[in-house]
C-alpha positions in Angstrom: -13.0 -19.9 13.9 -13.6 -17.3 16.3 -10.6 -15.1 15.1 -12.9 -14.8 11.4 -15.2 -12.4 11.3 -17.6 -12.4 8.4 -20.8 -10.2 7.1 -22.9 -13.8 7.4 -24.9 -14.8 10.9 -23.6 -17.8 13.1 -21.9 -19.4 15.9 -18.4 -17.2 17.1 -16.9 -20.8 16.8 -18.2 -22.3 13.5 -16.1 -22.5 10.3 -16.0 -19.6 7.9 -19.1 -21.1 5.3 -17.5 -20.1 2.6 -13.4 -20.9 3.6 -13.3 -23.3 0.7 -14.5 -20.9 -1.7 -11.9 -18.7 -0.7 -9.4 -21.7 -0.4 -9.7 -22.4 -3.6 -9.5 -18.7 -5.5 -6.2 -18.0 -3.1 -4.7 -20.9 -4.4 -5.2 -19.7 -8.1 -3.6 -16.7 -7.3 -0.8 -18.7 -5.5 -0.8 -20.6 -8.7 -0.2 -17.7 -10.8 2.8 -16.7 -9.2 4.4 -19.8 -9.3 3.6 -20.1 -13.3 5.1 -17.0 -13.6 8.7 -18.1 -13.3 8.7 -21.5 -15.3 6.2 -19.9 -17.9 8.7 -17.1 -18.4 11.4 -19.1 -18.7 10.0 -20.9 -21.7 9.6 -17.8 -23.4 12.6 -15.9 -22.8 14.0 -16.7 -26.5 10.8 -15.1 -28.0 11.2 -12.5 -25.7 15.0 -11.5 -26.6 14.7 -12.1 -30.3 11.5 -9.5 -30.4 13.0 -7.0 -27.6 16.5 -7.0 -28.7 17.6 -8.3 -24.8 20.9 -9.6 -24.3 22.2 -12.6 -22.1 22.2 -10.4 -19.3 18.7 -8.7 -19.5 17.4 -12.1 -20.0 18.7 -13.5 -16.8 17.6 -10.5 -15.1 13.9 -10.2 -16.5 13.7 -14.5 -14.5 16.3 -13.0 -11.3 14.6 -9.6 -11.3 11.3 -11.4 -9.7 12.4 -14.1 -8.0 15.2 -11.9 -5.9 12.2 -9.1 -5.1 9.8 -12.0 -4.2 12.2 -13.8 -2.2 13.4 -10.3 -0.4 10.3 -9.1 0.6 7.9 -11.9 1.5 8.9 -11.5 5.3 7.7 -7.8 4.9 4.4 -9.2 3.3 4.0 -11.5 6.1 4.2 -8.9 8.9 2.1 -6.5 6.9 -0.3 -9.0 7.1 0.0 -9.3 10.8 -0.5 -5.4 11.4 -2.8 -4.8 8.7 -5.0 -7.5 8.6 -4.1 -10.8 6.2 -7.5 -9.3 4.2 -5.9 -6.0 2.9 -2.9 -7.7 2.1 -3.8 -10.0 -0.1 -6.2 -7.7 -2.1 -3.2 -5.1 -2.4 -0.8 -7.5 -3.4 -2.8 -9.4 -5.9 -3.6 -5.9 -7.6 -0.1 -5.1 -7.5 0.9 -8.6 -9.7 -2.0 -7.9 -12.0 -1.2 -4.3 -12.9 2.4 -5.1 -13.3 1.4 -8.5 -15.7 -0.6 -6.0 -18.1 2.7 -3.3 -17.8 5.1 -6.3 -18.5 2.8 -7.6 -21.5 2.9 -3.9 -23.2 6.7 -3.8 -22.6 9.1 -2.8 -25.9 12.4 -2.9 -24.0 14.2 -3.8 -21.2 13.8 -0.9 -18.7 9.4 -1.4 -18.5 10.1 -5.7 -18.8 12.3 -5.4 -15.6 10.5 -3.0 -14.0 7.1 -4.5 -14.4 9.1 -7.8 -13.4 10.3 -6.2 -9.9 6.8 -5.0 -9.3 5.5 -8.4 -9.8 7.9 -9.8 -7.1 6.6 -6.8 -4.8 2.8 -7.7 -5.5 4.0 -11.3 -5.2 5.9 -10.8 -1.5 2.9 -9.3 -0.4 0.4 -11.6 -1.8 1.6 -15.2 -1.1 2.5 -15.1 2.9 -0.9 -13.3 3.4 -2.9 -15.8 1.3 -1.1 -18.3 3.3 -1.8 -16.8 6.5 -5.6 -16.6 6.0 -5.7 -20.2 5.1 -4.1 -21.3 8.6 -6.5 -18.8 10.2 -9.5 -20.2 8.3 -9.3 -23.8 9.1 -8.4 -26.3 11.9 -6.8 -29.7 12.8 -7.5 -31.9 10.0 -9.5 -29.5 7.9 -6.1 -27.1 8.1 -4.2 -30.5 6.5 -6.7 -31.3 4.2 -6.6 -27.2 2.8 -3.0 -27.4 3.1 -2.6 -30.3 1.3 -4.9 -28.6 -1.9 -2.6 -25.0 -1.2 0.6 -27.9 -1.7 -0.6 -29.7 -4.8 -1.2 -26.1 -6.8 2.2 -24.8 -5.6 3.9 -27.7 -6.4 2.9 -28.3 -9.2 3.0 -25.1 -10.6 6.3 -25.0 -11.8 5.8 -28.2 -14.2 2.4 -26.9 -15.4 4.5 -23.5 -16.0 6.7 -25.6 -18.6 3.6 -26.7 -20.7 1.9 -23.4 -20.5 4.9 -21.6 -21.5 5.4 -23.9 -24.4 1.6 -23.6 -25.9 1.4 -19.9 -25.0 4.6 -19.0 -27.1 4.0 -21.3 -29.9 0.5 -19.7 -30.0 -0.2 -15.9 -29.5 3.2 -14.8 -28.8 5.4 -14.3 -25.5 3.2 -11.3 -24.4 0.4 -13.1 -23.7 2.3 -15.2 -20.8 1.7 -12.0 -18.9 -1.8 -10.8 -20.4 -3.3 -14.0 -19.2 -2.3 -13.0 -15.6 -4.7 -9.9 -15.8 -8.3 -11.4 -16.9 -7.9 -14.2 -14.2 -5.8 -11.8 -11.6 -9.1 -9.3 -12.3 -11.7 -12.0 -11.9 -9.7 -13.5 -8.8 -9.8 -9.8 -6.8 -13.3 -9.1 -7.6 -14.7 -12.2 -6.5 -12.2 -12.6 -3.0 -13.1 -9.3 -2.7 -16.6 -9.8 -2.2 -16.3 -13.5 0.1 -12.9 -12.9 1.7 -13.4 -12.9 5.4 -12.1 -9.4 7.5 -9.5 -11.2 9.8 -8.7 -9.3 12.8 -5.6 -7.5 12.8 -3.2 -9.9 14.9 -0.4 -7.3 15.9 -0.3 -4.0 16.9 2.4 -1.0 16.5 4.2 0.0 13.1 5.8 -1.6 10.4 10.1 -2.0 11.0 10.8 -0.1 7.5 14.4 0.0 9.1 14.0 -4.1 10.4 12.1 -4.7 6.6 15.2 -3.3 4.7 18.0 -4.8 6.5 16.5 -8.4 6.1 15.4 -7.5 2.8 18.7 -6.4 1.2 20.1 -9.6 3.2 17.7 -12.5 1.6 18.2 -10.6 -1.7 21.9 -10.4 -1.6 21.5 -14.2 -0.7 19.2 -15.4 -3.4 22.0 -13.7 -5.8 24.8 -15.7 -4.2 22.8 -18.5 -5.0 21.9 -17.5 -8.5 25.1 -16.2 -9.7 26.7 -19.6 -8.2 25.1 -21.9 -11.0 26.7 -19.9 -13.9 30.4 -18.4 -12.1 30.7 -21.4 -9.5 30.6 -21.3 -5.5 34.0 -20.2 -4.9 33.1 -17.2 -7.5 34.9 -13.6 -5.5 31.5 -12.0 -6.1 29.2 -14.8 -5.1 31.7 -15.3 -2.2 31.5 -11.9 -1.1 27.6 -11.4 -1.5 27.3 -14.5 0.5 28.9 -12.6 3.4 27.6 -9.6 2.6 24.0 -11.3 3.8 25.8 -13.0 7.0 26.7 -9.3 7.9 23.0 -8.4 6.9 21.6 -10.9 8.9 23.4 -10.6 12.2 22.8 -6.6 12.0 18.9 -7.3 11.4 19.0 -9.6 14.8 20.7 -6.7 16.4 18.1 -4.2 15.3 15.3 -6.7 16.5 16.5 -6.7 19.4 16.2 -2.8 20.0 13.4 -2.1 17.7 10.2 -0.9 19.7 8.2 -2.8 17.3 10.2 -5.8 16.0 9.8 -6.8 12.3 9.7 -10.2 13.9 9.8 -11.9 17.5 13.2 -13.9 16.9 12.5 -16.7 19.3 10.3 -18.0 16.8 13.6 -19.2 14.8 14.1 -21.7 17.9 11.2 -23.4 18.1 11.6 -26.8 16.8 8.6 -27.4 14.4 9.2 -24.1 12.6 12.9 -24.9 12.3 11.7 -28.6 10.6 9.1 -27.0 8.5 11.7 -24.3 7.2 14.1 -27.1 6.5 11.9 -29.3 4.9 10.7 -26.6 2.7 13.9 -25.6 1.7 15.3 -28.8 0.5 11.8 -30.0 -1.0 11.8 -26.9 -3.3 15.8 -27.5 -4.1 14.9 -31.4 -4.9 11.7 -29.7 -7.4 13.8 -27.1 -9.2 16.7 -29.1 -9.4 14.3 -32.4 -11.2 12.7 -29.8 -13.3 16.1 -27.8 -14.3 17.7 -31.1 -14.9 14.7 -32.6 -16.9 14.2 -29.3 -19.0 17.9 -29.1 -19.8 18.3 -33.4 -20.6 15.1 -33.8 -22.6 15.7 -30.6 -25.1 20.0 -30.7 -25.1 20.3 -34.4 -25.3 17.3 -35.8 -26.4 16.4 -32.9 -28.8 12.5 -32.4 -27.9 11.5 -28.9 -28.5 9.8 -26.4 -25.9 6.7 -27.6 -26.7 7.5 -31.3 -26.8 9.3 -30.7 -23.4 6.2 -29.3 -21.7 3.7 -32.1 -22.5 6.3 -34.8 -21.0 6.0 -32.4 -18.5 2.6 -32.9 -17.6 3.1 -36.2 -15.6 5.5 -34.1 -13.2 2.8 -31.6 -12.8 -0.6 -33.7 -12.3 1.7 -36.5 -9.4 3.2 -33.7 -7.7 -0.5 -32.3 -7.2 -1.8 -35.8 -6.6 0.8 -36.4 -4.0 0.2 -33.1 -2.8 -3.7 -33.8 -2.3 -3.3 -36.9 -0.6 -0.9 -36.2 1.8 -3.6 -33.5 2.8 -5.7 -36.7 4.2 -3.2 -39.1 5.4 -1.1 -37.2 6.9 -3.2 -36.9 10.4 -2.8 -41.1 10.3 0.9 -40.9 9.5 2.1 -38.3 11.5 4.6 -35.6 9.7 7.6 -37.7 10.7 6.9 -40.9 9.0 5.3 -38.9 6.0 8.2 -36.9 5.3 10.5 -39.9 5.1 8.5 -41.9 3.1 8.3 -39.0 0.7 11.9 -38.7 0.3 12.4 -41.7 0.1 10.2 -42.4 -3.0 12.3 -39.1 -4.0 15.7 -40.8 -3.9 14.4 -43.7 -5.5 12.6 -41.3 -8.1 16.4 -39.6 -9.0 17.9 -43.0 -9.6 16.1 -43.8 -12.1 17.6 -41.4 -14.7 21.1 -42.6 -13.5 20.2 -46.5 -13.7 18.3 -46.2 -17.2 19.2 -43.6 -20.2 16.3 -41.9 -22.9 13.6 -40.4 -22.5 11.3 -42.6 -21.2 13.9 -43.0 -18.4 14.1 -39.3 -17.6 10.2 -38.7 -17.5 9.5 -41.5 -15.3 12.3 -40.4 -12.9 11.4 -36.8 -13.2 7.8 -38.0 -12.4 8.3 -40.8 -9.3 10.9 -38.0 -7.8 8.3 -34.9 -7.5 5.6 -37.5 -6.6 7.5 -37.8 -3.5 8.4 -34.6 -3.2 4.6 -33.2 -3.5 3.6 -34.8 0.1 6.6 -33.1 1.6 5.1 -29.4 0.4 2.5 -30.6 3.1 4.2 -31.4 5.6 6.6 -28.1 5.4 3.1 -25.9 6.4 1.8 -28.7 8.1 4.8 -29.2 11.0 5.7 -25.1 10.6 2.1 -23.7 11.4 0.2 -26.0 13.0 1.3 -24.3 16.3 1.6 -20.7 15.4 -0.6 -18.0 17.1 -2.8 -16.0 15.3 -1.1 -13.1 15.7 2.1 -15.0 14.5 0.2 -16.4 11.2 1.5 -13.7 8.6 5.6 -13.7 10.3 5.4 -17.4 10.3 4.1 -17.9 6.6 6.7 -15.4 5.5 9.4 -17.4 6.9 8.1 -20.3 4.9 7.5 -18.6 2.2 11.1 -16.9 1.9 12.9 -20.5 2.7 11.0 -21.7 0.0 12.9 -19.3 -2.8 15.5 -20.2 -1.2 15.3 -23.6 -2.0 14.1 -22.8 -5.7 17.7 -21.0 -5.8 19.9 -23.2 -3.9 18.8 -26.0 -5.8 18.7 -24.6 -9.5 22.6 -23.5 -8.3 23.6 -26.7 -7.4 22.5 -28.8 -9.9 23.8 -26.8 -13.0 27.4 -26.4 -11.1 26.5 -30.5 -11.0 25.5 -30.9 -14.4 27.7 -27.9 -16.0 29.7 -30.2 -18.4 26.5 -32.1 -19.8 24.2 -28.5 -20.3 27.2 -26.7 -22.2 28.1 -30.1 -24.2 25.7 -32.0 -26.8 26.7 -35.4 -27.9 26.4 -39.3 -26.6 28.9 -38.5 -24.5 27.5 -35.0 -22.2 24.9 -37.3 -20.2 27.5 -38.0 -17.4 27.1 -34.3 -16.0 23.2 -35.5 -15.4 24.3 -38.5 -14.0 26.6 -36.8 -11.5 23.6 -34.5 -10.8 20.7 -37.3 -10.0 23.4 -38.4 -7.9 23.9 -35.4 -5.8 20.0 -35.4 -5.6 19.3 -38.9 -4.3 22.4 -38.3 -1.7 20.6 -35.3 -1.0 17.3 -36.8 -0.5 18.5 -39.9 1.5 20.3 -37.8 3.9 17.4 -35.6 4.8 15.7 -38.4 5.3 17.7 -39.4 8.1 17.6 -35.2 9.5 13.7 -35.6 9.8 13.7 -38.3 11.4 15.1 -36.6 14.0 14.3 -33.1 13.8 10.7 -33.2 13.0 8.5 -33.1 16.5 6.9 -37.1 16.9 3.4 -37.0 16.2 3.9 -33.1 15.0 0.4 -32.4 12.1 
């Protein structure tokens, strides 16, 4: 591309030699961050019986990083813009790395959830840069194929996460589901250090610390609506009020944009029509993921009585046809168009959630938990696909945040909704809890089924 610059010889136009390369050691950093939430959770027991943590701390050590890597990731994205996507990514994956080995050496609370807030921060600034160098690193149906690999390790991140968790706990101990992070973060910076590609900055002017707080404190108070919602409920006076505390957030940020001498972000981006499908399709893909795996976590160990471990290998399906999916959207998805693609998807979705409503047991559960995210995993594609296939260069790292934000909040909005759903079922064991699931699948597939009908219409025709 001729935006890449690169310390090899040849044509301004031709392709970065070594893009895939460095395709494929962002997206095992990318990978990393997404383990770290579902790989955590499996081992929060460990970690509160050995730490002395209370309810509260444990929620908190899981919150802690997904509210500072939900917060920030707009920040990352424009300090990829000004700084050059390059920088960003290098600072951010050292940032996750240091705080993994300061996490792993933790003996209370006050290091865990520190260590656990600088890992969001290294993880805000690494993910919407990684993704912005991947957009500016390859075009038209290269850009889908890439996207398509970037999709599959995202996506099915979370399920891997469950089995990882399980082995690493039942083997050397909780602590070493954040000293794993450092060898491969380590080996990971070294190496992208050495073949990553010095993009050109794409903006000039300052970073908006003023801009960066306001919409930081907003998503963050959001993302803690949404949280707090699946345990208190959404009418909850606290949840209630933080939700309008990030309204007021939000319309005060657009304010500020509007004065700012150097924006955080150029607002009319919000109204153009593939980023607003992308955005959405993002969001409820990730709700439909979290929700299937919450649902399946919670059905196969409080009903069906599998253990952690147990729970992770049934897992494994989940993980290896979300990244299938994932993968082959990649290729197909310049045939289909994103339109057609993304209904398919959710439709095999829908049709995946029913299954656990039509047919009880295990079997039942894994092979709805399975067709459901293999649907899903195509829709991770087209979310980048239909949101950045139009975006400037200098509009890479803005744009990828804004992806990257909706996508946490889908991860929340979904793990919220499906425990108010299924609240009866995950605080109740017996032959009688499984309706709570029931009335949760349900609220899935309706889910699913409806947005089928919304991209139909909102996605562009013929949008890649």
């Amino acid at each position: 591309m001729s935006d890449t610059e690169s310390t090899t010889t040849r044509a301004p136009d031709a392709p970065h030699p070594l893009r895939w390369t460095a395709l494929g050691l962002l997206g095992l950093a990318q990978l990393m961050l997404i383990l770290d939430i579902t790989v955590v959770a499996i081992a929060l027991p460990d970690m509160g019986a050995e730490l002395d943590l209370g309810r509260a701390a444990l929620t908190w050590v899981v919150s802690g990083y997904a509210l500072t890597f939900g917060s920030l990731m707009l920040l990352g994205g424009r300090a990829a813009d000004l700084f050059g996507p390059r920088q960003v990514v290098l600072a951010g994956l050292a940032v996750f790395t240091a705080a993994s080995l300061a996490a792993g050496l933790a003996t209370g609370a006050p290091l865990l959830l520190a260590s656990r807030i600088a890992q969001g921060a290294g993880a805000a600034l690494l993910s919407p840069a990684a993704l912005s160098v991947v957009v500016r690193l390859f075009d038209g149906d290269e850009r889908n194929r890439a996207l398509g690999i970037w999709s599959a390790l995202g996506g099915g991140g979370a399920a891997l996460g469950v089995l990882l968790g399980g082995l690493i706990t039942a083997g050397p101990g909780w602590a070493w589901v954040f000293f794993v992070n450092v060898p491969v973060g380590l080996a990971v910076l070294v190496s992208l250090a050495r073949i990553l590609p010095s993009l050109p900055r794409a903006a000039t002017g300052s970073l908006d610390i003023p801009g960066a707080v306001l919409v930081a404190a907003a998503t963050g108070a959001l993302i803690y609506a949404l949280i707090r919602a699946g345990d208190h409920g959404w009418l909850d006076l606290v949840t209630v009020v933080l939700a309008f505390g990030a309204a007021v957030g939000y319309a005060a940020f657009a304010l500020w944009q509007r004065r700012a001498a150097a924006p955080l972000m150029d607002l009319r981006l919000l109204g153009r029509r593939p980023l607003v499908a992308g955005t959405f399709v993002i969001t409820v893909t990730t709700a439909l993921m979290v929700g299937a795996f919450f649902l399946g976590s919670f059905y196969l160990q409080n009903l069906q009585g599998h253990g952690a471990l147990m729970t992770g290998v049934l897992f494994l399906p989940v993980a290896l046809l979300t990244m299938a999916a994932a993968a082959a959207a990649g290729r197909v998805i310049g045939v289909l168009g994103a339109r057609l693609l993304a209904v398919i998807s959710l439709a095999v979705a829908a049709a995946g959630f029913l299954v656990p409503v039509l047919w009880s047991g295990t079997a039942a559960m894994v092979t709805g938990v399975s067709v459901a995210p293999a649907g899903l995993g195509g829709l991770f594609v087209v979310a980048s696909a239909t949101a950045l296939a139009s975006v400037a260069p200098q509009e890479a790292g803005v744009a990828s945040g804004i992806v990257s934000t909706f996508h946490e909040f889908g991860a929340s909005a979904g793990a919220a909704a499906v425990s108010s759903a299924a609240a009866t079922s995950i605080a109740a064991t017996g032959a009688r809890s499984a309706s709570g699931f029931d009335d949760a699948f349900l609220v899935a597939t309706g889910l699913a089924a409806v947005s089928a009908v919304i991209v139909r219409w909102l996605i562009p025709a013929k949008q890649q």
